[in-house]
GUTOR-741056 format. One record per residue (C-alpha): residue number from 1; residue in one letter; x, y, z. Coordinates in Angstrom, 1 decimal, always signed. Layout:
REM GUTOR-741056
(site NUM 'A' (X Y Z));
...
END
This chain:
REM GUTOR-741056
(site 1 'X' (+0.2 +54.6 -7.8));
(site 2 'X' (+3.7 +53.7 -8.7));
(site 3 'X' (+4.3 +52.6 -5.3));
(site 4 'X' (+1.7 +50.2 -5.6));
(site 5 'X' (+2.9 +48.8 -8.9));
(site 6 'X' (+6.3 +48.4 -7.6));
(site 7 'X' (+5.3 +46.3 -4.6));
(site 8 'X' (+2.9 +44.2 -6.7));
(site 9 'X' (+5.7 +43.6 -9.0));
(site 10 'X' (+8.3 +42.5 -5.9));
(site 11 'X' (+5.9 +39.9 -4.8));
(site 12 'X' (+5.5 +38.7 -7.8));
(site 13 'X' (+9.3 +38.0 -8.8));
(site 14 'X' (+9.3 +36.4 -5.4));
(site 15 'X' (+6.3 +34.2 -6.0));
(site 16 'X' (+7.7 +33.2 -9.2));
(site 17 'X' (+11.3 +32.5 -7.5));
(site 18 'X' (+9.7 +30.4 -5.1));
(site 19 'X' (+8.3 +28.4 -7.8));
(site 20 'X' (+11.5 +28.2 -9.8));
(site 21 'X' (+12.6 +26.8 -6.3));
(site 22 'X' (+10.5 +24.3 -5.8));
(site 23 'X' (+11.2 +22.7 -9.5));
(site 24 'X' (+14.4 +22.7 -9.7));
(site 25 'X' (+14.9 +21.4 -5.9));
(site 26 'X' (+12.6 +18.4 -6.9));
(site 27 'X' (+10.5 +18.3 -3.8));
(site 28 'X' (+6.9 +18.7 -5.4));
(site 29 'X' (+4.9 +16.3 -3.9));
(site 30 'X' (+3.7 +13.4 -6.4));
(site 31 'X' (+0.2 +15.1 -6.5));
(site 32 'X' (+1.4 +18.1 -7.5));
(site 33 'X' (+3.7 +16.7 -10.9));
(site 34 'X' (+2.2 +16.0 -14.0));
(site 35 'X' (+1.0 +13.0 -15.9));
(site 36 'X' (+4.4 +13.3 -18.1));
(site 37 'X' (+6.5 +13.6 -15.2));
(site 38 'X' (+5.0 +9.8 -14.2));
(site 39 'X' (+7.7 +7.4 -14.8));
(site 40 'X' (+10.3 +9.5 -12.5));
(site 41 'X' (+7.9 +10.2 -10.0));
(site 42 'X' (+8.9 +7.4 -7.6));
(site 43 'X' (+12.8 +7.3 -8.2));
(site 44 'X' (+13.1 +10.8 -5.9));
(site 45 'X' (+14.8 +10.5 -2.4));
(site 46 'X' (+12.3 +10.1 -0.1));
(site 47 'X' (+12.2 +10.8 +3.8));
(site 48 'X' (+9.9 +9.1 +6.8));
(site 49 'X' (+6.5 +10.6 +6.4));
(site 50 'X' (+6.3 +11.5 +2.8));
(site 51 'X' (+3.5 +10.5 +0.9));
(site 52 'X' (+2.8 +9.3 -2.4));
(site 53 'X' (-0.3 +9.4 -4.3));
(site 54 'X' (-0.4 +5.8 -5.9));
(site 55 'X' (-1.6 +6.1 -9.9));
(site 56 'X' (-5.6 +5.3 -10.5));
(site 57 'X' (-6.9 +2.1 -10.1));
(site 58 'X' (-8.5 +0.0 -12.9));
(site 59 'X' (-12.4 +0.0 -12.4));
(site 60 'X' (-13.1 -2.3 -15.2));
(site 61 'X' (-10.8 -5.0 -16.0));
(site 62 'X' (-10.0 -7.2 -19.3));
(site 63 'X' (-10.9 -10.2 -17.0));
(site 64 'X' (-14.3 -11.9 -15.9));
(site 65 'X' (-14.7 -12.9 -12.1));
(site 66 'X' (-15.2 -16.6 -13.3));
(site 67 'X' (-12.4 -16.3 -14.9));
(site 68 'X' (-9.9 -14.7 -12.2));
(site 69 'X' (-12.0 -17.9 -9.7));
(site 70 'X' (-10.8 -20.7 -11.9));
(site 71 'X' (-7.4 -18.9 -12.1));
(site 72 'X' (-7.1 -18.7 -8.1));
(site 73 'X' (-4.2 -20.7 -6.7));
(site 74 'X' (-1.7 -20.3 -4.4));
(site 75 'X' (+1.6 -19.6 -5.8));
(site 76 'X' (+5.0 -19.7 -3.6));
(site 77 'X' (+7.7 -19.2 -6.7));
(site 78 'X' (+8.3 -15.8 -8.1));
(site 79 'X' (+10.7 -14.6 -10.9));
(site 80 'X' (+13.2 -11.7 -10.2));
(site 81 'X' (+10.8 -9.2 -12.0));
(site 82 'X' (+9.5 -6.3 -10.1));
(site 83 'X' (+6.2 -5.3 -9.1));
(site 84 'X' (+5.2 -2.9 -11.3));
(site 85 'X' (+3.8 +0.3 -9.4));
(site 86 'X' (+0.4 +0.4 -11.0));
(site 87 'X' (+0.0 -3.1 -9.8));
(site 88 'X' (+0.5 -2.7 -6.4));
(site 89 'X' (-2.1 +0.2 -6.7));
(site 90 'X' (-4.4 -2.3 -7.7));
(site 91 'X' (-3.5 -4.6 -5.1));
(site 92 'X' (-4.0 -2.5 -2.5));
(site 93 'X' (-7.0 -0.9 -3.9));
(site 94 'X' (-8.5 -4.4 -3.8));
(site 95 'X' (-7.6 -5.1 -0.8));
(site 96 'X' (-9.1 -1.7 +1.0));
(site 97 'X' (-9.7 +0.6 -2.0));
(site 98 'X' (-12.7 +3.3 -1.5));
(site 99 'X' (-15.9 +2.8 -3.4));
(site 100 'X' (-18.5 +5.0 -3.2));
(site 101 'X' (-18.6 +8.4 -1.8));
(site 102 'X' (-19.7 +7.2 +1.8));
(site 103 'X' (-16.3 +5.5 +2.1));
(site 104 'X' (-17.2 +2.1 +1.9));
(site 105 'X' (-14.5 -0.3 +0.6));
(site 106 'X' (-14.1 -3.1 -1.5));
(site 107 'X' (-14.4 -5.8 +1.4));
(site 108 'X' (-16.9 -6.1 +3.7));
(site 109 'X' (-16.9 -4.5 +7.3));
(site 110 'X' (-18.8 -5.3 +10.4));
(site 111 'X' (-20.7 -2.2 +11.4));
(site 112 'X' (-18.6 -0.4 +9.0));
(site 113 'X' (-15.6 -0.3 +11.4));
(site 114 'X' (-12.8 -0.5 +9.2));
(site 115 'X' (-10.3 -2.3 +11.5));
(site 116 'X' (-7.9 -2.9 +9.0));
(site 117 'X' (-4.6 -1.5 +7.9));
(site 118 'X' (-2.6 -1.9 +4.7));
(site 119 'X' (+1.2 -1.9 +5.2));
(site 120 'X' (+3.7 -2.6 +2.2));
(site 121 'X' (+6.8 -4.4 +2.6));
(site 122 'X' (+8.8 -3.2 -1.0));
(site 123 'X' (+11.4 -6.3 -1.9));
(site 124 'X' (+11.6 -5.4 -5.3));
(site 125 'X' (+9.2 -2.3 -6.4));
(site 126 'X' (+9.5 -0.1 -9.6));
(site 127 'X' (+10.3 +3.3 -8.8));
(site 128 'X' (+9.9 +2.5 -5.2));
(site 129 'X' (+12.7 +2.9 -2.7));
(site 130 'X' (+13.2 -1.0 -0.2));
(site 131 'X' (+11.3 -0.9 +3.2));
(site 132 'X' (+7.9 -0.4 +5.3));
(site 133 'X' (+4.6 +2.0 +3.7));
(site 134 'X' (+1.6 +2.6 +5.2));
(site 135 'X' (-1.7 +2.4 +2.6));
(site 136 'X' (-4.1 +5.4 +2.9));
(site 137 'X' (-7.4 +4.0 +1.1));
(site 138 'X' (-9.0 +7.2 +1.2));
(site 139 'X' (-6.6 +9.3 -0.5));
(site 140 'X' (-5.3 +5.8 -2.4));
(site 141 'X' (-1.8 +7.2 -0.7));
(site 142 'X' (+1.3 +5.6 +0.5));
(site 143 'X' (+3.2 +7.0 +3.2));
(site 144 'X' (+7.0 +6.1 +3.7));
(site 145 'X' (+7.6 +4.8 +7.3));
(site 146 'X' (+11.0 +3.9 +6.5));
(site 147 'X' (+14.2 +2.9 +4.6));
(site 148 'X' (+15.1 -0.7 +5.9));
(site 149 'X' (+15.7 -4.0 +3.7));
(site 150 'X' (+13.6 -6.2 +6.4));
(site 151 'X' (+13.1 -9.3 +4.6));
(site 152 'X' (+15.8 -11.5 +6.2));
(site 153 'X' (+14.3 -11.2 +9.9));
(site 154 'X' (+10.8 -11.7 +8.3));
(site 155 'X' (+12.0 -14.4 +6.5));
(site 156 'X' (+13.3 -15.8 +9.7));
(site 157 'X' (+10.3 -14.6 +11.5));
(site 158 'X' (+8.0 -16.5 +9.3));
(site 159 'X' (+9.4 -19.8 +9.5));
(site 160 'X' (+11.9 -19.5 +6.8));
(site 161 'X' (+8.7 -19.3 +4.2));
(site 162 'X' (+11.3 -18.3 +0.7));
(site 163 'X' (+8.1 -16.7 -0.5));
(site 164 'X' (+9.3 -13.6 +1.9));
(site 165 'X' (+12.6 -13.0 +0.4));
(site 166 'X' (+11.5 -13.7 -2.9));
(site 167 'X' (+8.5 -11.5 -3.7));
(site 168 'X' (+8.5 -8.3 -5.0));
(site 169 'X' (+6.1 -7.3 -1.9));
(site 170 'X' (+4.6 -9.0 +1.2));
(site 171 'X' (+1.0 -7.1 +2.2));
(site 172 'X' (+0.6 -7.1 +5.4));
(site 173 'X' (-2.9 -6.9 +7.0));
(site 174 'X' (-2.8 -5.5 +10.5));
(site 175 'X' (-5.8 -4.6 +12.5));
(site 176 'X' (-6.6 -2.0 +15.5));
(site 177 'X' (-9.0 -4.5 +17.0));
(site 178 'X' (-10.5 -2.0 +18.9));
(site 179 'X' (-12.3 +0.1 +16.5));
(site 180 'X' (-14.7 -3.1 +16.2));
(site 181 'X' (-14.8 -4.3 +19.5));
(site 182 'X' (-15.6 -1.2 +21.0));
(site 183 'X' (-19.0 -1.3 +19.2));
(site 184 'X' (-19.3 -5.4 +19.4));
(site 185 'X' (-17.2 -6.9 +22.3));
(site 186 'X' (-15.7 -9.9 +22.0));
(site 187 'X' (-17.7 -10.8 +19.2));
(site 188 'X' (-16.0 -7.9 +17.3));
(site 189 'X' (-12.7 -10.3 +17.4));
(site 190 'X' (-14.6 -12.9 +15.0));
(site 191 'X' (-15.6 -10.1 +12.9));
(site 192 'X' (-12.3 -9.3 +12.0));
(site 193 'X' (-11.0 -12.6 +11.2));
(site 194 'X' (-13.9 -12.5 +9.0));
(site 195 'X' (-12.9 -9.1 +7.3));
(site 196 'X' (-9.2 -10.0 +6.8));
(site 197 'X' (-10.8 -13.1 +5.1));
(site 198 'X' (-12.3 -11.2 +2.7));
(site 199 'X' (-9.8 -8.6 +1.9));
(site 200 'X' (-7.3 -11.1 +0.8));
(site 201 'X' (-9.5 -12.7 -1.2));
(site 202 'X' (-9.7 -9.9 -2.7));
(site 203 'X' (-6.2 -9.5 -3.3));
(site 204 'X' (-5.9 -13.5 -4.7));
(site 205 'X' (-8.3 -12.7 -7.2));
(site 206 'X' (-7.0 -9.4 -8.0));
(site 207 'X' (-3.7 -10.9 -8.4));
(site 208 'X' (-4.9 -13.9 -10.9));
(site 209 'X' (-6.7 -10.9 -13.1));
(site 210 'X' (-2.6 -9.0 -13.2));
(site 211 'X' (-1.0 -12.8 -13.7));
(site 212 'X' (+1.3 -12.7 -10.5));
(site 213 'X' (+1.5 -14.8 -8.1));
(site 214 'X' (+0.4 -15.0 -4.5));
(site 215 'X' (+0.0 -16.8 -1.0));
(site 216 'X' (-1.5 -16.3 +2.1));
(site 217 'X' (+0.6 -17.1 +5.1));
(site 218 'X' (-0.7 -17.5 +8.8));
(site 219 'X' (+2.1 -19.4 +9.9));
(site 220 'X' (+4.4 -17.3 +11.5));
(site 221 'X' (+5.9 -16.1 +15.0));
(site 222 'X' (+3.2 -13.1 +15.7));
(site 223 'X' (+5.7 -11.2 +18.3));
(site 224 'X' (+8.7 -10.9 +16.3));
(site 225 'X' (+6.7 -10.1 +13.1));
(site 226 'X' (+5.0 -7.3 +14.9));
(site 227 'X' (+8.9 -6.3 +16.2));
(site 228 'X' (+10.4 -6.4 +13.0));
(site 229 'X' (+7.9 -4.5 +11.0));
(site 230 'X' (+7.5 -1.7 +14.2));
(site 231 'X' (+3.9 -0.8 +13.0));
(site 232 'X' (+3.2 +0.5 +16.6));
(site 233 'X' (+1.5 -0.8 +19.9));
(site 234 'X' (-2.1 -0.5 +18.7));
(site 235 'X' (-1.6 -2.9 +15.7));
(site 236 'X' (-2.2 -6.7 +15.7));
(site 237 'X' (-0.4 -8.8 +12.4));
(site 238 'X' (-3.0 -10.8 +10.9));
(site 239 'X' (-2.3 -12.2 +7.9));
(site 240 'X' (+1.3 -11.6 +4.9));
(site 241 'X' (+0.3 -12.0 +1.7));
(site 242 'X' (+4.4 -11.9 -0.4));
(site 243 'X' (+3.2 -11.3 -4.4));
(site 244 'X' (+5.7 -12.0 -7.0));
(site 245 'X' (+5.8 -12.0 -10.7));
(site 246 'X' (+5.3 -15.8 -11.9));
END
């Protein structure tokens, strides 16, 4: 019996060791911390691949849709004041956010295909490290592709648009045209157009109900975007919304 004890009470002291580890090394991942532990959740080195679980989105707002419609404009000036983190959840929740519990999002989607993909390029972010994430609407993630101030060569890329350098993100809405056309043809390619459409209406209206400003840009040179940002060969650019605070 004692032998017993004594080996239940070695794990132990090296389960709590482990734990004592893990604190003090700071490499809990964000869904693991605590509501307290918040406001330095997103100022932690982070590496290529690590995720971050973005804070709840707002479900009902302060602000009626005939309001945030008569608000809608395009904005292309931005102050110097970050994006705060909970609204660039929202943003992206808008944009592709989950809404029921058979995955169906916030914009429409032909067949319920889901071609799109969120990416995030951070300018100016609280808590939130410069450079490229990936948005994960099902687990309302972020993953960290990498640690690289592109906004210059976008800048460039885009047709010297100033909205680039100066907003505290650009969302960029990339599509794996595939996942539609493979069930639709060619006519699949319209139905994206028609999705992207949506979604960033989404985000224009979201952004009126936060009061920050945004634009949609088209205009831009598609093969040095796509080179720049390095999203991978599968992915297709199809529209940057920059956001800044007004």
């Amino acid at each position: 019996m004692k032998k017993y004890i004594t080996v239940f009470a070695i794990f132990a002291l090296l389960g709590i060791l482990a734990i004592l580890f893990r604190v003090s090394s700071g490499r809990l991942t964000p869904d693991q911390k605590t509501n307290t532990q918040e406001e330095t959740l997103y100022n932690l080195p982070i590496m290529t691949g690590e995720i971050f679980t973005l804070p709840e989105p707002v479900k009902e707002g302060q602000m009626s849709l005939e309001e945030t419609l008569i608000l809608r404009r395009s904005v292309r000036s931005y102050t110097n004041k970050p994006i705060s983190i909970r609204d660039l959840s929202q943003l992206l929740w808008s944009a592709q956010g989950i809404t029921n519990e058979r995955g169906f999002r916030t914009a429409p989607s032909a067949g319920a295909t889901f071609p799109l993909e969120m990416f995030v390029v951070v300018n100016h972010v609280e808590k939130l490290e410069k450079g490229i994430y990936h948005y994960h609407p099902h687990d309302h993630q972020l993953s960290f592709i990498r640690a690289e101030d592109v906004s210059e060569p976008l800048f460039t890329a885009c047709l010297s648009q100033s909205m680039i350098l100066d907003a505290g993100v650009v969302l960029v809405f990339a599509a794996i045209y595939e996942r539609t056309t493979a069930r639709y043809g060619e006519r699949g390619v319209r139905y994206i157009y028609n999705e992207v459409g949506h979604a960033s209406q989404n985000v224009h209206l979201q952004a009126a109900s936060l009061d920050l400003g945004t634009v949609v840009i088209g205009a831009y040179r598609d093969d040095e975007v796509e080179d720049i940002l390095q999203l991978g060969e599968e992915y297709r650019v199809l529209y940057l919304m920059p956001v800044g605070n007004m």
